[in-house]
C-alpha positions in Angstrom: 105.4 79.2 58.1 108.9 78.9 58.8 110.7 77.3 62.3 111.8 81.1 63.7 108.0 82.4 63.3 106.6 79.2 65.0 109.0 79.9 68.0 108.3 83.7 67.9 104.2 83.1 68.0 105.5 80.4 70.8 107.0 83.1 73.0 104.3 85.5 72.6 102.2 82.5 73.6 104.0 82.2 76.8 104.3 85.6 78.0 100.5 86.4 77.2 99.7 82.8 79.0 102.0 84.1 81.9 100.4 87.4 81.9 97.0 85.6 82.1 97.8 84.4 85.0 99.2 87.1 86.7 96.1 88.6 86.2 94.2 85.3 87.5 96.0 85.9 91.0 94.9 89.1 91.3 92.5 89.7 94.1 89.7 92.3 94.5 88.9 92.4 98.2 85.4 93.3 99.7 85.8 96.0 102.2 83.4 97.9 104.0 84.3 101.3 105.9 81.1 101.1 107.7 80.5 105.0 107.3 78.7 107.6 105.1 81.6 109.1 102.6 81.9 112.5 104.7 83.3 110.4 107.7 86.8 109.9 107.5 87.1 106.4 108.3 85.6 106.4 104.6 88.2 108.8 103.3 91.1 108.6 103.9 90.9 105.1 106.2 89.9 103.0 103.6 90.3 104.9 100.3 94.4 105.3 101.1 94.1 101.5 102.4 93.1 100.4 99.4 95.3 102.4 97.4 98.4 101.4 99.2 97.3 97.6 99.1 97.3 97.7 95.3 100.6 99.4 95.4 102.1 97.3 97.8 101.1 94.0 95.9 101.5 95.3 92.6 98.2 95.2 92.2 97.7 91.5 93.4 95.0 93.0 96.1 92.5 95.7 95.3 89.7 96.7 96.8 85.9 97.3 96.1 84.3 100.0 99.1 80.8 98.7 99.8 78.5 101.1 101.4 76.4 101.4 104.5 73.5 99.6 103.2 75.7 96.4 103.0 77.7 97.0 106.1 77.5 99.4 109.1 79.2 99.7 112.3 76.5 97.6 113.9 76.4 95.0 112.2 80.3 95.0 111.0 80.9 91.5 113.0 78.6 89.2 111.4 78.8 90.9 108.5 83.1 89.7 108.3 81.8 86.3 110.2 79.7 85.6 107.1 82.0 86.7 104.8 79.9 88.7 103.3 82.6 91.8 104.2 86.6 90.7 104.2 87.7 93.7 105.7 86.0 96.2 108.2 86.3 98.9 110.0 85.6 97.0 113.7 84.7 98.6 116.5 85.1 96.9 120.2 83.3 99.1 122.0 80.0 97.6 120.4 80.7 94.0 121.4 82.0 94.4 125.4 80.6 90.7 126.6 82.8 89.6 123.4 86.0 91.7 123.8 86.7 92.5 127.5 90.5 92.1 126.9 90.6 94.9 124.1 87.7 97.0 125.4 89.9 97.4 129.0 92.3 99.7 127.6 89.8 100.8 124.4 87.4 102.2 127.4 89.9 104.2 129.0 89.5 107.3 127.1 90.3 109.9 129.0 94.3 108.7 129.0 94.0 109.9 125.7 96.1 113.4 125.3 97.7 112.6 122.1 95.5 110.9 119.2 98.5 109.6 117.3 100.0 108.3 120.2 96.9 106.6 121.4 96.4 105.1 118.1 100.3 103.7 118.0 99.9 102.8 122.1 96.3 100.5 121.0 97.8 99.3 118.1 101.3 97.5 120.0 99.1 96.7 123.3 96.6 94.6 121.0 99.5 92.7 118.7 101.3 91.7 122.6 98.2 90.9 124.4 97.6 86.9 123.9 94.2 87.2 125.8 93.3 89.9 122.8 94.5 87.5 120.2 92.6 84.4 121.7 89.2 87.0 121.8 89.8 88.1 118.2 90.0 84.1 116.8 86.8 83.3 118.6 84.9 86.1 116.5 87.3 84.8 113.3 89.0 88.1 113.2 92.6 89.2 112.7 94.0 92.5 113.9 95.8 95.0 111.8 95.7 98.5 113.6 94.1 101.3 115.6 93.4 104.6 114.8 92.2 107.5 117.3 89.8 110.9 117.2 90.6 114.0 118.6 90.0 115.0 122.0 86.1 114.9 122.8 84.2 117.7 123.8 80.6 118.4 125.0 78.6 119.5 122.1 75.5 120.6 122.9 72.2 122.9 122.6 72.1 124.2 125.5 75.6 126.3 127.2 77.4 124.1 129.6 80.4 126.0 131.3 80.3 123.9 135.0 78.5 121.4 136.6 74.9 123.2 137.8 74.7 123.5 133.8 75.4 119.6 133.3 73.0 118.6 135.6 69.9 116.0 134.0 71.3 116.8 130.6 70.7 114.2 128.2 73.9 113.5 126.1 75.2 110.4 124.1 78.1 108.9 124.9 80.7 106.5 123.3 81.4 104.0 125.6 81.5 103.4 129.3 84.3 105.2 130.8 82.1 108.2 129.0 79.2 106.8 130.8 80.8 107.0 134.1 82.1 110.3 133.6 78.7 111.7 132.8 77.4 110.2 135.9 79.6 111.2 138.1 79.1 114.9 136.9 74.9 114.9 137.1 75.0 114.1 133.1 71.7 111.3 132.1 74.1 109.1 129.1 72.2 107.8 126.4 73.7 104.7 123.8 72.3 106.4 120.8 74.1 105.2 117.4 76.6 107.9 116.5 74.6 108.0 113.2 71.6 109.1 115.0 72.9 111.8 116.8 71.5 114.2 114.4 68.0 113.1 114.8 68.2 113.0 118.3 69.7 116.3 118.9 66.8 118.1 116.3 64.0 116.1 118.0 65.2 117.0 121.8 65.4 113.3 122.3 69.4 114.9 124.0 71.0 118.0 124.7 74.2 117.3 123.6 77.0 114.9 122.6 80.4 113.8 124.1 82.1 113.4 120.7 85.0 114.7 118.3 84.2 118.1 117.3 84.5 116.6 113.6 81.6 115.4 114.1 80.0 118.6 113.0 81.5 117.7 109.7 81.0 114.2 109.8 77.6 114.3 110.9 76.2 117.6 109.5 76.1 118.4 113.1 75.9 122.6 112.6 72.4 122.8 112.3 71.9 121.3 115.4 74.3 122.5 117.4 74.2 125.7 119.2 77.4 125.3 121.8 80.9 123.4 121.9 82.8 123.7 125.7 86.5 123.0 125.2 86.8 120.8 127.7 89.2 117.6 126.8 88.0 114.5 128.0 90.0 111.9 125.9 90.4 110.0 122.5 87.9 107.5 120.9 90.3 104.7 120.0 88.3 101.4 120.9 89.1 100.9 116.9 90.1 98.2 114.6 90.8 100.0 111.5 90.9 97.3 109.1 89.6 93.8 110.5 90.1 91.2 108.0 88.0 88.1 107.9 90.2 84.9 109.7 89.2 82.9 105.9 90.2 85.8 103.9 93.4 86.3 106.0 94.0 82.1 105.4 93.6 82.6 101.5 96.8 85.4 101.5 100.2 84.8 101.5 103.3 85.2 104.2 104.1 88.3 101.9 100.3 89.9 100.9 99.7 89.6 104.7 102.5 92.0 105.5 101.7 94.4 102.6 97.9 94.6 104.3 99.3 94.8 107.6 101.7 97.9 106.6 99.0 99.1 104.2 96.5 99.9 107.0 99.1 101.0 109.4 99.9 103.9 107.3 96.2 104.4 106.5 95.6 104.4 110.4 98.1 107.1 110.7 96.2 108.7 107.4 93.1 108.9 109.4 94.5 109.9 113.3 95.4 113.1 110.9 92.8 113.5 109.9 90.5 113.0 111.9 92.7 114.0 115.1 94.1 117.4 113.8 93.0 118.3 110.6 89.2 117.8 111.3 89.2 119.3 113.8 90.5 122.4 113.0 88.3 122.5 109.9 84.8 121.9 112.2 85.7 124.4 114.1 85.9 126.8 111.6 82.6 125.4 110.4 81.0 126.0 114.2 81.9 129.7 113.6 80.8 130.2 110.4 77.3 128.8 111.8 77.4 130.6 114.5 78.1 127.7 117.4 79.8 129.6 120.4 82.9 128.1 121.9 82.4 128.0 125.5 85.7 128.1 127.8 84.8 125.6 131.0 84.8 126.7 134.1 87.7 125.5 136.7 85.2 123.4 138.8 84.3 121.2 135.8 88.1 120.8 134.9 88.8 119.7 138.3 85.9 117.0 138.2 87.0 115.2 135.3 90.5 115.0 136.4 89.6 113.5 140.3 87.1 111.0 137.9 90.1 109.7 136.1 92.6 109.3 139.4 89.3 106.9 140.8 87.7 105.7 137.7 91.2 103.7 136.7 90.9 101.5 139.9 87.1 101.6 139.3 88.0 100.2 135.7 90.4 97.3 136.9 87.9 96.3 139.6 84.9 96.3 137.0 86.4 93.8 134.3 87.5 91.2 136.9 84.6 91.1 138.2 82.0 91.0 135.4 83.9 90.0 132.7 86.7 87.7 134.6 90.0 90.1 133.1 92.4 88.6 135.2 95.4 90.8 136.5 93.2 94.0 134.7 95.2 96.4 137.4 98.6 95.6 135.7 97.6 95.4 132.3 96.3 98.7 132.7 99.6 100.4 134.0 101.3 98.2 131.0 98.8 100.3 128.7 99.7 103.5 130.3 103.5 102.8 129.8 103.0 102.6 126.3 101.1 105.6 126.1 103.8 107.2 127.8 106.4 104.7 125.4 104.5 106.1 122.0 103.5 109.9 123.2 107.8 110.6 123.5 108.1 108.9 119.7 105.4 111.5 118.3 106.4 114.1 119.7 110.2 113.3 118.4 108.4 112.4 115.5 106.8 116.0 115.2 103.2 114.3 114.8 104.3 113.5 110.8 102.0 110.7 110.3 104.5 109.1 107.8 107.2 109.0 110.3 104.6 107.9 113.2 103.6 104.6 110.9 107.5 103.8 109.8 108.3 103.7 113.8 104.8 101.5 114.1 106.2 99.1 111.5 109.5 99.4 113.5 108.7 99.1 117.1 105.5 96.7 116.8 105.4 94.4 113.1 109.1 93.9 112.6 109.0 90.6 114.6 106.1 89.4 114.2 105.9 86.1 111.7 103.6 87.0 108.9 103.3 83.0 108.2 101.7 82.2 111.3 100.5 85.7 112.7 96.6 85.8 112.7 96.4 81.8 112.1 
């Protein structure tokens, strides 16, 4: 063998040892969307998050979906606490005694007129807020980014157009400003599991649902379902859309962290699209075909909801100093409607393209922030 094939084989050596361990850093991250496949938190929230990871890190992070029966909603935090899940589809609303920071401006729904400004407006509220931060490292959780529905509606089997028709309805609701609301209009709220509502609608457990009108889709809803009022009362955006795991976080670098970070904020957008506009429009194609009427409420219910909201904000403020010790809640309220206010003007400018919507997110929110020490 002469000296120029012995340093040829040597070379070859080295780049197949080098691409050996490449291939050794590579990463396949366990990620759980929490949902049944028809929900799009599943698709697109997770599928495009993982797709953009592994094109953002060259393939350095990928990810492996598990399903329900490893992960679901309710059990998403000890699921990431254990580490049996590294990333998860977290949702505050479940845990209020263990988020009262987040959960005072992921309860207040019914500010919610635009979905992807609601899930930009979350999103910068939760990265500035210190309390949230502190409240996040004590479950050993890091924050990527929100993600919001469309505007809830009352679906229901029975036809609600004003109050007398609301009156000792049983409905499930989403969260406690939804609870309140239904109060305050003669509604009896239930806390069924969103993935029950089915069940509980063809059993006459309830009458009806204040949800996304994607649900239909989502749920399989339309052969339950006999009536949808188009009244808006708010986004769902008590959301974290990608929660990673405070030891898988450790374990990344300065570099993979901000490739996740802008990975799910363009998969947020992906889903607020989705599930926001697109959806929505298709479920209520769906309710026609199946023969749900679309009920037009009357002016008294319209002006109910909107004298709960002027009240229901101080009511808020007041209610999480006082059971859950949020101090100053009033002002970090109004700081959460500026934004709202902040982020509605950049969508509309932004014509509701999500792509645009997650470059200004990137922009305006994670263009400072320290990927090194961020999360740590």
């Amino acid at each position: 063998m002469t000296r120029r094939t012995l340093k040829t084989l040597a070379v070859v050596a080295a780049v197949g040892s080098l691409a050996l361990a490449g291939h050794a850093h590579a990463r396949e991250m366990r990620m759980a969307p929490g949902v049944p496949p028809a929900h799009p938190a599943y698709d697109p929230m997770f599928t495009e998050f993982a797709e953009r990871l592994a094109e953002k890190t060259g393939d350095d992070l990928t990810g492996n979906l598990l399903g329900t029966e490893v992960a679901s909603i309710g059990n998403m935090r000890n699921a990431i606490r254990s580490g049996l899940v590294e990333v998860g589809l977290f949702l505050p609303a479940y845990f209020p005694a263990d988020l009262p920071e987040i959960n005072l401006v992921g309860d207040l729904a019914f500010l919610g007129t635009n979905p992807h400004a609601m899930g930009a407006a979350v999103t910068e509220y939760i990265v500035t807020c210190d309390e949230c931060q502190e409240e996040l490292k004590e479950l050993g959780i890091v924050y990527t980014s929100s993600h919001a529905s469309d505007l809830y509606r009352i679906l229901s089997t029975e036809p609600v157009r004003n109050l007398d028709d609301l009156q000792g309805l049983r409905m499930r609701v989403g969260g406690p400003q939804y609870s309140r609301w239904a109060e305050s209009v003669g509604v009896s709220p239930s806390s069924i599991p969103v993935g029950e509502t089915y069940e509980s609608l063809s059993q006459g457990v309830i009458e009806g649902t204040i949800a996304s009108i994607a649900d239909i889709i989502s749920f399989r809803l339309d052969d339950v379902l006999n009536y949808v009022t188009d009244v808006e009362l708010g986004t769902f955006h008590s959301t974290i859309s990608h929660a990673v795991g405070q030891q898988a976080w450790g374990s990344l670098s300065a570099e993979q962290r901000e490739a996740l970070i802008h990975a799910s904020v363009e998969a947020s957008a992906a889903i607020t699209q989705r599930w926001g506009y697109e959806m929505a429009e298709e479920a209520r194609e769906v309710a026609q075909e199946s023969g749900i009427e679309m009920l037009e409420p009357e002016p008294e219910l319209l002006e109910a909801t909107e004298a709960f909201l002027e009240e229901d904000l101080v009511h808020a403020a007041e209610q999480a100093e006082s059971r859950h010790g949020v101090e100053e809640a009033a002002a970090k309220i109004e700081r959460f409607q500026s934004l709202v206010e902040k982020w509605t003007a950049i969508v509309e400018e932004a014509e509701e393209d999500p792509d645009a919507v997650a470059e200004a997110m990137k922009r305006e929110i994670w263009s400072e922030v320290d990927f090194s020490t961020y999360g740590t």
